[in-house]
C-alpha positions in Angstrom: 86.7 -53.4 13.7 84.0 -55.4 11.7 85.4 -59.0 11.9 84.5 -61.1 8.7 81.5 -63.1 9.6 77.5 -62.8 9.7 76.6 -59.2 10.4 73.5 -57.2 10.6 72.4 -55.4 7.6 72.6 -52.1 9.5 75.8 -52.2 10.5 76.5 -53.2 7.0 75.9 -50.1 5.5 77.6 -48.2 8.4 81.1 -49.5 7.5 80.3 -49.2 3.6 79.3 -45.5 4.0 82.7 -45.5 5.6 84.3 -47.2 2.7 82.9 -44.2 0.5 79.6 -45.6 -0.7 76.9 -43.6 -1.2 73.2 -44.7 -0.4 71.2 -47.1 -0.2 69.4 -46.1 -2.8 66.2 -47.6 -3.7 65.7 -49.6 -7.2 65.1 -52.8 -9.0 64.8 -55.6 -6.5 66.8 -54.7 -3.8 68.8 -51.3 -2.4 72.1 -50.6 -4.0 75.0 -48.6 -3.1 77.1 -46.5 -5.4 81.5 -45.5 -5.2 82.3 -43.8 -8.3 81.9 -46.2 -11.2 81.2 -49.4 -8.7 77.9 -50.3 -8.0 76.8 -52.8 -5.3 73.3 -54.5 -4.5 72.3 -54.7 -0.4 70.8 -57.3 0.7 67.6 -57.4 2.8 67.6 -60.5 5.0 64.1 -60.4 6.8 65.1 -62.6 9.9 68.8 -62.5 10.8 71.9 -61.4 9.5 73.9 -61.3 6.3 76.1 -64.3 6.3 79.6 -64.8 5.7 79.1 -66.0 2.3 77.0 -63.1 1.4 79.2 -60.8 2.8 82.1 -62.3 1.0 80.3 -61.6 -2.4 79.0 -58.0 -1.6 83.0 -57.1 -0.2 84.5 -58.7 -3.6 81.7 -56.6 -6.0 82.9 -53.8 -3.9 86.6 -54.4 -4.5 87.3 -54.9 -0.8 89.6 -57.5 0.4 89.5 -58.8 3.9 91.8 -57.5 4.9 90.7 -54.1 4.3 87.2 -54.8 5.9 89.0 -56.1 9.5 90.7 -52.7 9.6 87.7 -50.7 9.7 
């Protein structure tokens, strides 16, 4: 189980591939992920991880509470 906190960008995708995203895909500025109608940018942090408040935003364009993401 993913807790909610920094995590690394690979791992990232891992649990939203789980989730039912589809991708990355490349475009625009950055990678995005796609779940039907919901579309979601991924970061690329070039040292370190994605951050908690990061994560928080990319969960809540996803439509993924936290609650939802500890369960994983």
């Amino acid at each position: 189980m993913p807790s909610f906190g920094p995590i690394k960008r690979k791992d990232l995708l891992n649990y939203l591939r789980r989730l039912g995203f589809e991708g990355p895909y490349s475009g625009g500025k950055h990678p995005f992920m796609i779940k039907g109608d919901i579309t979601i940018r991924i970061p690329n942090p070039h040292q370190g991880d994605v951050g908690r408040e990061l994560l928080g935003r990319i969960l809540r364009q996803a439509g993924i509470t936290k609650d939802d993401w500890e369960i994983l």
